[in-house]
DSSP file (Angstrom, degrees, kcal/mol; ACC not computed):
  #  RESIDUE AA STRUCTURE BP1 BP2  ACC     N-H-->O    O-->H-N    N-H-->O    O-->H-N    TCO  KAPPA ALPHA  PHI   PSI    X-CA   Y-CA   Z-CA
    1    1 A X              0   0    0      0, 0.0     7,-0.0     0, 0.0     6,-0.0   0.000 360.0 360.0 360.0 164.7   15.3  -10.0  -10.7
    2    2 A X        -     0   0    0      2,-0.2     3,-0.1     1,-0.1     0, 0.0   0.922 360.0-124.9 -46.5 -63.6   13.0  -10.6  -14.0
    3    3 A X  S    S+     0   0    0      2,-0.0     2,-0.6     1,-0.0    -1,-0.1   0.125  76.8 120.7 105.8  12.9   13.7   -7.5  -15.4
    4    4 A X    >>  -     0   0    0      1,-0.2     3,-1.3     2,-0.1     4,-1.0  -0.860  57.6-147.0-116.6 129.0    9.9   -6.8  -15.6
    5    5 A X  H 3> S+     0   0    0     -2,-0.6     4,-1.8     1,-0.3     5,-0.4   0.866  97.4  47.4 -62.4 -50.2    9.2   -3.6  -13.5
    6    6 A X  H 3> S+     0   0    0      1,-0.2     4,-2.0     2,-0.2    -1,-0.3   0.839 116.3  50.5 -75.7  -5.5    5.6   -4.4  -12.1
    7    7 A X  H <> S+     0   0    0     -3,-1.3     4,-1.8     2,-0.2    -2,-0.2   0.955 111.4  44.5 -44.5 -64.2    7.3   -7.9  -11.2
    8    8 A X  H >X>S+     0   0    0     -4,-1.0     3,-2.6     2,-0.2     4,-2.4   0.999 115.4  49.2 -58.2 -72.2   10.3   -6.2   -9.5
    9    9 A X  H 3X5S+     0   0    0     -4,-1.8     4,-2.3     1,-0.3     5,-0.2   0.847 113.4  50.0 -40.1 -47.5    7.6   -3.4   -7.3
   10   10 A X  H 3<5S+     0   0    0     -4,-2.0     4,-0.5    -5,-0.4    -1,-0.3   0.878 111.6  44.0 -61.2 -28.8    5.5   -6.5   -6.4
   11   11 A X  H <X5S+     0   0    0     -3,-2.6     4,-2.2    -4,-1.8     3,-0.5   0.908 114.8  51.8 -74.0 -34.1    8.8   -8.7   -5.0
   12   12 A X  H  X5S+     0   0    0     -4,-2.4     4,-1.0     1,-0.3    -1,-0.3   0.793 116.3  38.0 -85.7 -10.2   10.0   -5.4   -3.1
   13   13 A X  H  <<S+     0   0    0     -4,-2.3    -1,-0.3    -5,-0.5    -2,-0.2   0.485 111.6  60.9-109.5  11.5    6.5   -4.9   -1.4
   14   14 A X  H  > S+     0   0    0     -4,-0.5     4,-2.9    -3,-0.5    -2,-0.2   0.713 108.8  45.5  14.2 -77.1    6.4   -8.7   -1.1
   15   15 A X  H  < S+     0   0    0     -4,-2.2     4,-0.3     1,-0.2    -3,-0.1   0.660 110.6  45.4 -40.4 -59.9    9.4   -8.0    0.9
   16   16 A X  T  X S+     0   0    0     -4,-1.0     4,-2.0     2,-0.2    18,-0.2   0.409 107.4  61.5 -80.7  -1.9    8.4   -5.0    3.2
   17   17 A X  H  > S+     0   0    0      2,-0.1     4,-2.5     3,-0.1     5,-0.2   0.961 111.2  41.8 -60.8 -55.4    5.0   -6.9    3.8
   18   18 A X  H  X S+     0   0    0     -4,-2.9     4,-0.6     2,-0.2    -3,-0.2   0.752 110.9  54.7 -65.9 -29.7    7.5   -9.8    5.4
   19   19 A X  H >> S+     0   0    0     -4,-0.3     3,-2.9     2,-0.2     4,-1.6   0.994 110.1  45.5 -56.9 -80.4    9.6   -7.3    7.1
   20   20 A X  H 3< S+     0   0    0     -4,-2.0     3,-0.2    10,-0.3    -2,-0.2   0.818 116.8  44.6 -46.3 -56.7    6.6   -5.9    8.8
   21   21 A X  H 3< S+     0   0    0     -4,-2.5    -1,-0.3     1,-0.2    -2,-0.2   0.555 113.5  52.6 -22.6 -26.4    5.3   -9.3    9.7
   22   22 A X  H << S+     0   0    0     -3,-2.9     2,-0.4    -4,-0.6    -3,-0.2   0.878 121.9  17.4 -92.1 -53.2    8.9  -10.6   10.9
   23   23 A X    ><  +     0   0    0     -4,-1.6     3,-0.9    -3,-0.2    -1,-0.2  -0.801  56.5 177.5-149.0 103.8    9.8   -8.1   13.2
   24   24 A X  T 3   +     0   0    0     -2,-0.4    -1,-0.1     1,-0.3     3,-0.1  -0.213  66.6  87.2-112.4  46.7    7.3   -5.6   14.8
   25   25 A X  T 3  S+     0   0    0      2,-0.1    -1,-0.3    -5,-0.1     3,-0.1   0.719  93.7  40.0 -60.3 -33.7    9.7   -3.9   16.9
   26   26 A X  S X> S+     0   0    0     -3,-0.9     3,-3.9     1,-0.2     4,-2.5  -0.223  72.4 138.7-121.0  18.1   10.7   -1.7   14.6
   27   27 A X  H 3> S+     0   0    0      1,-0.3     4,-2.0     2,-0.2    -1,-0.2   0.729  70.8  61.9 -57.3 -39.8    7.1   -1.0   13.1
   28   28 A X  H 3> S+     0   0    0      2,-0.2     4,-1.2     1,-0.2    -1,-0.3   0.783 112.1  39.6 -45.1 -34.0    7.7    3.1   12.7
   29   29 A X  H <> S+     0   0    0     -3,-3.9     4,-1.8     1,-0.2     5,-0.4   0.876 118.0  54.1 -95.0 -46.8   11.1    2.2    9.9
   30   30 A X  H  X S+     0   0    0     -4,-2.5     4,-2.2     1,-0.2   -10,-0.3   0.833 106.0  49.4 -50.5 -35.7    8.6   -0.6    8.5
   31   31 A X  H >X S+     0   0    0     -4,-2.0     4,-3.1     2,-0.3     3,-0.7   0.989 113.8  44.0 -57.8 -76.1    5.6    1.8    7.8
   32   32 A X  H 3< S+     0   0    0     -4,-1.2     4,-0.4     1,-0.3    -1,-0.2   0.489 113.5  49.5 -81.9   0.7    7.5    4.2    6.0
   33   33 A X  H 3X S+     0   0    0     -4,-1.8     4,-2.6     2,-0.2     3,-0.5   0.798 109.3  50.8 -95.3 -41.7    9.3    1.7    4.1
   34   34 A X  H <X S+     0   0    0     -4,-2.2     4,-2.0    -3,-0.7    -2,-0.2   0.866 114.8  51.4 -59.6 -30.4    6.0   -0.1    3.1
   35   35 A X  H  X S+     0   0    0     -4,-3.1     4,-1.0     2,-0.2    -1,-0.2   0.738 108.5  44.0 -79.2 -11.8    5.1    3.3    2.2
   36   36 A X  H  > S+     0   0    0     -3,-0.5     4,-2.0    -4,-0.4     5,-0.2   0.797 114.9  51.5 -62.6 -60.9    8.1    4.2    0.0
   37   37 A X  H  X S+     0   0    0     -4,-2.6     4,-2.2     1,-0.3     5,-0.3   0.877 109.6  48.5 -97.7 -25.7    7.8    0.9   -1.6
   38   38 A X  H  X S+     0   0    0     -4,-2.0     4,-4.2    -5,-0.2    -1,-0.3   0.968 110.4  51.0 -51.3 -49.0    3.8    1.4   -2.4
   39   39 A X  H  X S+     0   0    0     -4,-1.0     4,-1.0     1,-0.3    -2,-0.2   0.786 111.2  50.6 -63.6 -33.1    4.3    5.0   -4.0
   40   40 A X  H  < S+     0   0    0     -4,-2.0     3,-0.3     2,-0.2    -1,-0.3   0.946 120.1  29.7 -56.6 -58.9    6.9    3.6   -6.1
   41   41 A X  H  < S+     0   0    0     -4,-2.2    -2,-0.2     1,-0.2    -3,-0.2   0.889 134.9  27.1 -89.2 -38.2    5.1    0.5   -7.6
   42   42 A X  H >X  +     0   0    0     -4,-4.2     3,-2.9    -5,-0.3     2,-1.1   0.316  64.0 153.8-115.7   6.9    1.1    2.1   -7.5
   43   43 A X  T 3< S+     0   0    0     -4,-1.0    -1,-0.2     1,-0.4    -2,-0.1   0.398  80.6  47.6 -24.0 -32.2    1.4    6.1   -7.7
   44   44 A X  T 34 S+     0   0    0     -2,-1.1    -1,-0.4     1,-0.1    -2,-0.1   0.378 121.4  36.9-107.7  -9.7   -2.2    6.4   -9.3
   45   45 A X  T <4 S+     0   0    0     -3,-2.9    24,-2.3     1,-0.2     2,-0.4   0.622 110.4  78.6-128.4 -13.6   -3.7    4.0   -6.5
   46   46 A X     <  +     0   0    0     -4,-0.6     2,-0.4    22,-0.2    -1,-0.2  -0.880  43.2 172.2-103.3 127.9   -1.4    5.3   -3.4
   47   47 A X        -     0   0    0     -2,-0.4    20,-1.9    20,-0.3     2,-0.4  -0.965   3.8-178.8-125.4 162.4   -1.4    8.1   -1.3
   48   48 A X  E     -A   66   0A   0     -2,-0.4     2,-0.5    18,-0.3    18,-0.2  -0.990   8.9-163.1-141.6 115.2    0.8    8.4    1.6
   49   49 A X  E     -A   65   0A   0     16,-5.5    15,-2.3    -2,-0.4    16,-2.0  -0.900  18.9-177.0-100.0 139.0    0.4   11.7    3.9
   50   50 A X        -     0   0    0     -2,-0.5     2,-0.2    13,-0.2    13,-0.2  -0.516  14.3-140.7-118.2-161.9    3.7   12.4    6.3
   51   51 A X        -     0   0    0     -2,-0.2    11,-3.4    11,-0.1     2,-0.1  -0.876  18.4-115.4-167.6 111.7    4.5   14.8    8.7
   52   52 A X  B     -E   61   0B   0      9,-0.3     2,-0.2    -2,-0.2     9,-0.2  -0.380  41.1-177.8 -79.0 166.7    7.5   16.5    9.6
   53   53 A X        +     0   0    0      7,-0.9     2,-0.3     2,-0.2    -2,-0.0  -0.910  42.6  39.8-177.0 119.7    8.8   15.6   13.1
   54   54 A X  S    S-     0   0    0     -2,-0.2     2,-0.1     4,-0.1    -2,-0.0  -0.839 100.8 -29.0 116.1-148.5   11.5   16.6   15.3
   55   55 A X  S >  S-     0   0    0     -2,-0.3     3,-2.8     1,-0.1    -2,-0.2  -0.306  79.7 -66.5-108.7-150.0   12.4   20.5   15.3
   56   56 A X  T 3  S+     0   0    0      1,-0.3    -1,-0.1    -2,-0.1    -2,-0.0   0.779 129.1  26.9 -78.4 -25.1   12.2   23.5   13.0
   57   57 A X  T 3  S+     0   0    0      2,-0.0    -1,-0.3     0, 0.0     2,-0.2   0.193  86.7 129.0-107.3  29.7   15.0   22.3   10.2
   58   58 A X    <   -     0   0    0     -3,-2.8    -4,-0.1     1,-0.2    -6,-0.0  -0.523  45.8-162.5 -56.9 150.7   14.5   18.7   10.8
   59   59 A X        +     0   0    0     -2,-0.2    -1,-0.2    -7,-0.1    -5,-0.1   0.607  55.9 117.4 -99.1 -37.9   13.9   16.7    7.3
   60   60 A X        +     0   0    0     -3,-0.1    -7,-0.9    -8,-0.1     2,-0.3   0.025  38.6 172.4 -40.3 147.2   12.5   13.9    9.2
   61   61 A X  B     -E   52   0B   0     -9,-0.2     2,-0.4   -11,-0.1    -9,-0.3  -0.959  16.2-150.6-145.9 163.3    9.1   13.1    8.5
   62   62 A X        -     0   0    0    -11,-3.4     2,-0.3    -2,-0.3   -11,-0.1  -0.996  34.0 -93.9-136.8 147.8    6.8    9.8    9.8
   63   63 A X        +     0   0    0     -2,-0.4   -13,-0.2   -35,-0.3    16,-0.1  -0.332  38.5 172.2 -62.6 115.9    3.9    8.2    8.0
   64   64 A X        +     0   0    0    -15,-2.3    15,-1.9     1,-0.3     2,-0.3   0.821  68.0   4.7 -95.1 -48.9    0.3    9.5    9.0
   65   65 A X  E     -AB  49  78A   0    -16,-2.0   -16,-5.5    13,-0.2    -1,-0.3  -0.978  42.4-167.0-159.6 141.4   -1.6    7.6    6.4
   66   66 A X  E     -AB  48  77A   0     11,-3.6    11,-1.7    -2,-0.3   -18,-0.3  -0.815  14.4-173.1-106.2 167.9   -1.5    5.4    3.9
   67   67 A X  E     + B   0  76A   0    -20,-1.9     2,-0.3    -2,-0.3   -20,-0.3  -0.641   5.3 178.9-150.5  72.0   -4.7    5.2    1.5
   68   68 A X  E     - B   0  75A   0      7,-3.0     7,-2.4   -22,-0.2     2,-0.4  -0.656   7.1-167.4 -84.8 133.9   -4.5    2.4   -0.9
   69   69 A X        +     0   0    0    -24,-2.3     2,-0.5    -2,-0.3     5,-0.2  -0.874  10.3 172.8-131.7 122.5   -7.9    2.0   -3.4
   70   70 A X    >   -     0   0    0     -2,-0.4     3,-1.8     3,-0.4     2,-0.1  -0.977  60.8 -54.1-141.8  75.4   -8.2   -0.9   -5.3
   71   71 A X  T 3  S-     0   0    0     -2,-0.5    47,-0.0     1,-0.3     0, 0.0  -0.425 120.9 -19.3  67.9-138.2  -11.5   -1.4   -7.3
   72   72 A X  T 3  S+     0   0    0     -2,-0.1    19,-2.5    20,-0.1    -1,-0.3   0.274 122.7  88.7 -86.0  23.5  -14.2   -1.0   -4.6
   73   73 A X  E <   - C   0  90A   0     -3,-1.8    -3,-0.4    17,-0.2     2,-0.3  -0.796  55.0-169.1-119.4 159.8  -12.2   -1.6   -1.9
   74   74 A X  E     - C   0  89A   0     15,-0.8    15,-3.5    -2,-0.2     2,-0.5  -0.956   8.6-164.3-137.5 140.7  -10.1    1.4    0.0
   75   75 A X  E     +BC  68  88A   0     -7,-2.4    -7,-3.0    -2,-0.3     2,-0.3  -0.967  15.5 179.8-135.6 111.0   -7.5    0.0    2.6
   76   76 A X  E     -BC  67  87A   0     11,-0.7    11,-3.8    -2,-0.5     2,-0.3  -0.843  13.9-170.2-115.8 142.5   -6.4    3.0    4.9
   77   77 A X  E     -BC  66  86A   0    -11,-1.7   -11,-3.6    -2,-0.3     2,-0.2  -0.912  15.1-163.4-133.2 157.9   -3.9    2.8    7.9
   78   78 A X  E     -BC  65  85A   0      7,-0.8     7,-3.0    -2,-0.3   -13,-0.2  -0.971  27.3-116.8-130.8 132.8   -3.7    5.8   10.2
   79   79 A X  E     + C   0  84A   0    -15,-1.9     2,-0.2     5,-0.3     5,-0.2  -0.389  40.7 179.5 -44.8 112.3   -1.4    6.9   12.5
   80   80 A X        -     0   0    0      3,-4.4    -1,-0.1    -2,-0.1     3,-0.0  -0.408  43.6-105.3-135.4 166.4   -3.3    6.9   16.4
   81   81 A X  S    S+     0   0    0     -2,-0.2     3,-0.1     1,-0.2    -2,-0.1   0.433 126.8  48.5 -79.7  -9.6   -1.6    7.8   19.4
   82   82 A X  S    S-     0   0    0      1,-0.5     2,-0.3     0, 0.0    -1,-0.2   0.224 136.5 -73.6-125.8  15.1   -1.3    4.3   20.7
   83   83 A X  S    S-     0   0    0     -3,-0.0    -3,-4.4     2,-0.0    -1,-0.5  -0.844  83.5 -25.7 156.5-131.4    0.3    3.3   16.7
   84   84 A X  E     -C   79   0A   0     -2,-0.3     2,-0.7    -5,-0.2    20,-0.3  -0.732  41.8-134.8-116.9 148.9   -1.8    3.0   13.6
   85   85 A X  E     -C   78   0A   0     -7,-3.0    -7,-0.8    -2,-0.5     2,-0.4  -0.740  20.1-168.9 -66.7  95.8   -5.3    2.3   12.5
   86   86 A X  E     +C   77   0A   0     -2,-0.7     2,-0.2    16,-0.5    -9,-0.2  -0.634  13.1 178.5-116.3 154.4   -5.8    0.1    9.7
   87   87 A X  E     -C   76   0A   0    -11,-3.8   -11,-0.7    -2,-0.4     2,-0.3  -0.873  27.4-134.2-137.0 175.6   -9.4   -0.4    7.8
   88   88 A X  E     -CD  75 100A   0     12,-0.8    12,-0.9    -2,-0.2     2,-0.4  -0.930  22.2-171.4-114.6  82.8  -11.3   -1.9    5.2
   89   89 A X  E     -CD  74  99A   0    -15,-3.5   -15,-0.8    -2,-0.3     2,-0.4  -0.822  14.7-159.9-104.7 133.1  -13.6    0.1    3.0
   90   90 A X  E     -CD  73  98A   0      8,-1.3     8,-2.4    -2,-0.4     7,-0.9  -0.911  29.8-169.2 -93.1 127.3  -16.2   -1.2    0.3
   91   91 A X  E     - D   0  96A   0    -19,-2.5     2,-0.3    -2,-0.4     5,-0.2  -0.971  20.9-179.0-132.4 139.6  -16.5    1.6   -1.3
   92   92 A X  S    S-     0   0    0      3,-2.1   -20,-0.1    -2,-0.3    -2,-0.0  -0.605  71.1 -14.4-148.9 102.5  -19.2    2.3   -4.0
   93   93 A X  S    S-     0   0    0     -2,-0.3    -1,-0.2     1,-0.1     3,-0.1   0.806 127.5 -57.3  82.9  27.0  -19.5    5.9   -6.0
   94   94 A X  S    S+     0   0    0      1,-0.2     2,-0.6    -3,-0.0    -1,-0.1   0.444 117.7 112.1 103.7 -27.4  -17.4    7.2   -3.7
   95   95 A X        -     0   0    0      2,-0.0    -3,-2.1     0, 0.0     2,-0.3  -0.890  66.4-123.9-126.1 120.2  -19.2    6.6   -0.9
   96   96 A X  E     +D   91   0A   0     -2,-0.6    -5,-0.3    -5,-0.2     3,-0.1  -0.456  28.3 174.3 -55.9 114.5  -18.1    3.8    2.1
   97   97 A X  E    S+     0   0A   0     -7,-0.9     2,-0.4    -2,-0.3    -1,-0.2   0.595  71.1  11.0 -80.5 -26.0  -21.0    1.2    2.6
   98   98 A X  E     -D   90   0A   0     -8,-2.4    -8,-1.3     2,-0.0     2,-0.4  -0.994  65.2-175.3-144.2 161.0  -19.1   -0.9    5.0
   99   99 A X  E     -D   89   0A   0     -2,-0.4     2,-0.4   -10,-0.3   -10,-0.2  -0.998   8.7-176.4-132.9 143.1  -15.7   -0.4    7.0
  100  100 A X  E     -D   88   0A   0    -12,-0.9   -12,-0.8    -2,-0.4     2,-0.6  -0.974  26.2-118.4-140.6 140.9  -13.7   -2.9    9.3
  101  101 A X        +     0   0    0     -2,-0.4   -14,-0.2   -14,-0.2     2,-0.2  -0.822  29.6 179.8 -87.4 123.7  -11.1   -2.9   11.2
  102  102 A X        -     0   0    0     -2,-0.6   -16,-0.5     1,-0.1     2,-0.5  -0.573  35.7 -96.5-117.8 138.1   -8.0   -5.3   10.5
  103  103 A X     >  -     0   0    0     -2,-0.2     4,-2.3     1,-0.1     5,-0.3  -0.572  41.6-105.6 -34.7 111.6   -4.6   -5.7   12.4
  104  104 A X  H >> S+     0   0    0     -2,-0.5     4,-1.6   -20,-0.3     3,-0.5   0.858 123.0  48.7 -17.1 -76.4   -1.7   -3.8   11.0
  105  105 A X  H >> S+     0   0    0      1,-0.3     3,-3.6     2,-0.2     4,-1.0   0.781 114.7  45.3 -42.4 -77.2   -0.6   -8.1    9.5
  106  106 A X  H 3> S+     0   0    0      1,-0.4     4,-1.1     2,-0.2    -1,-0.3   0.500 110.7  49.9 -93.8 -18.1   -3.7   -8.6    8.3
  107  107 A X  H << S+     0   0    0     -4,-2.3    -1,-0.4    -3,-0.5     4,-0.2   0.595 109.4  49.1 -56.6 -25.1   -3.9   -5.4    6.7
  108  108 A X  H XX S+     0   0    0     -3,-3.6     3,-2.3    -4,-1.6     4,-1.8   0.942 109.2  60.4 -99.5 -68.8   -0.5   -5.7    5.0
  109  109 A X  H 3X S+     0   0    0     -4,-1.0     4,-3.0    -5,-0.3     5,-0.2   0.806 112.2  34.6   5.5 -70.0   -2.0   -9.3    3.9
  110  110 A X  H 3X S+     0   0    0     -4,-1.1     4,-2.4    -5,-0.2    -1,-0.2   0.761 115.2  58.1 -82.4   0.2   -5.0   -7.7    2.0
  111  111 A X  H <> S+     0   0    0     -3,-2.3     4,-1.4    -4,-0.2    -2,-0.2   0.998 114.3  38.9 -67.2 -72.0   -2.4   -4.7    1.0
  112  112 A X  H >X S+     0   0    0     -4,-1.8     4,-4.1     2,-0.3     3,-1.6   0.834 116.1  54.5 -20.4 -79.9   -0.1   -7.7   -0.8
  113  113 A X  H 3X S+     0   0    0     -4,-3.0     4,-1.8     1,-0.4    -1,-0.2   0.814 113.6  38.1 -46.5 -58.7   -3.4   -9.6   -2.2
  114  114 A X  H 3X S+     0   0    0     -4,-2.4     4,-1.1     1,-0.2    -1,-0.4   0.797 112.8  54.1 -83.6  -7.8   -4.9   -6.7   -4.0
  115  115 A X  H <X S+     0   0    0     -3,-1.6     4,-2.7    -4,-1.4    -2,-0.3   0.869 122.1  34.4 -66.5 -46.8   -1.4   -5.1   -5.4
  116  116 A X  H  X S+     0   0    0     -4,-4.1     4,-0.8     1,-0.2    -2,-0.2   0.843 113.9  54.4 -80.3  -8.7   -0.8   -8.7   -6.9
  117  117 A X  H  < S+     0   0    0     -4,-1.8     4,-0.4    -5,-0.2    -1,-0.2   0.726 118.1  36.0-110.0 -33.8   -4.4   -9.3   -7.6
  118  118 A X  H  X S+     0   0    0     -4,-1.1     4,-2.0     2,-0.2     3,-0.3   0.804 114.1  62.7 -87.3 -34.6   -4.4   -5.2  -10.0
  119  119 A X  H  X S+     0   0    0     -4,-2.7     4,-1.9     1,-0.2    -2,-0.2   0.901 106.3  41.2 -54.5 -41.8   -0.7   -6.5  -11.0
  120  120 A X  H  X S+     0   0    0     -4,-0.8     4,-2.5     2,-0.2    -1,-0.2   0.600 116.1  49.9 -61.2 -25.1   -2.6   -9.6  -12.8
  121  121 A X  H  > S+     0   0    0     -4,-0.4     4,-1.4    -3,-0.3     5,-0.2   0.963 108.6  50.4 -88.4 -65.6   -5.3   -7.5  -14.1
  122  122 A X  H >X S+     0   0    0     -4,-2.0     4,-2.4     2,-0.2     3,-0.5   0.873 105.3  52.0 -18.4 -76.2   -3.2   -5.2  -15.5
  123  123 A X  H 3X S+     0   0    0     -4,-1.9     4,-2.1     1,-0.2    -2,-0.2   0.826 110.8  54.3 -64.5 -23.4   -0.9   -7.5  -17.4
  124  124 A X  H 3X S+     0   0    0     -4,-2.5     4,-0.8     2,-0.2    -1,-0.2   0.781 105.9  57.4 -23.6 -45.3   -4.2   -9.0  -18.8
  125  125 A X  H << S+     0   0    0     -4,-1.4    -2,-0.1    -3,-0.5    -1,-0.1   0.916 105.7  44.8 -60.5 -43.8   -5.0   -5.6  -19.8
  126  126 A X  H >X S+     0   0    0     -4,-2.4     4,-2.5     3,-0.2     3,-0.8   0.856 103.0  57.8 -90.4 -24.1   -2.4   -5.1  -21.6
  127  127 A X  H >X S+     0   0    0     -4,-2.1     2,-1.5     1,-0.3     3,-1.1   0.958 108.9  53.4 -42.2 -96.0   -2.0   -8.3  -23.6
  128  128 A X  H 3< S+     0   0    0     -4,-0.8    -1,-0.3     1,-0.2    -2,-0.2  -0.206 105.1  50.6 -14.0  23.0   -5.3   -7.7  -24.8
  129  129 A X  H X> S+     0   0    0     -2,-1.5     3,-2.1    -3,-0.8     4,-2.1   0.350 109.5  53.0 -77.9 -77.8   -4.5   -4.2  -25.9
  130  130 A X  H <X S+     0   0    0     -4,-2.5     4,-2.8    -3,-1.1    -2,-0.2   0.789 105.6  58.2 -40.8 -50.2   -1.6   -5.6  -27.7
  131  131 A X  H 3< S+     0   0    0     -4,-0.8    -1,-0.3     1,-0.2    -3,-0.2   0.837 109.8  38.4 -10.9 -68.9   -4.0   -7.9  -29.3
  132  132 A X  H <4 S+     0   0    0     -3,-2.1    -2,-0.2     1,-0.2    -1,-0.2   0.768 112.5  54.6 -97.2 -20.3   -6.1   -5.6  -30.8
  133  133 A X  H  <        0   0    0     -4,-2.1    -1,-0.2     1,-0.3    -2,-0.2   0.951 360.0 360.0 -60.0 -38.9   -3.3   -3.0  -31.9
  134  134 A X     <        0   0    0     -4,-2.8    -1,-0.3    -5,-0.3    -2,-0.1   0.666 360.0 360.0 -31.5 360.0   -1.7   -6.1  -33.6
């Protein structure tokens, strides 16, 4: 690795994007690991709701929703009875003007796109900050 931490989050959700994409047998371990690896890299842009599961002292829990929001955009998957629900929101003030629905890949896709696309923005940001403290 680099040694620069939003570098590292993006290659380790990089990583569980291609995992879910490579093998969706196993989509329940993949979920909660793309959700693990969001909360880590985005806290402020991620929520992730679980669910305990299993009986009354289990510690297992499974991923109900993830909620990533990104500018105007909101990228939701939810946890359905026949798997999960993934969307698209333009959101503006709060308020959804359009939604679609994407495939669980092609959801992970635009998941990827905007985390590297706020990773960029970011390190902009902050050059320019540095700039003007200079």
């Amino acid at each position: 690795m680099s040694g620069d931490p939003q570098l590292e989050h993006g290659e380790a959700l990089d990583l569980a994007a291609a995992e879910v994409r490579a093998d969706s047998t196993d989509i329940e371990a993949l979920v909660s690991a793309l959700a693990a690896r969001l909360e880590d890299a985005l806290p402020r842009m991620v929520t992730v709701k679980r669910r305990k599961v299993g009986g009354f002292r289990s510690k297992q829990t499974e991923v109900q929703t993830i909620a990533l929001s990104v500018g105007d955009t909101r990228l939701e998957l939810v946890r359905t009875a026949g798997g999960f629900d993934c969307t698209r929101h333009a959101v503006v003030r709060g308020i959804t003007l359009k939604r679609e629905q994407q495939q669980l890949r092609e959801w992970i896709d635009e998941v990827v796109e905007a985390v590297t696309h706020q990773a960029q923005v970011s390190e902009q940001a902050r050059i320019a900050l540095e700039g003007l403290v200079r």
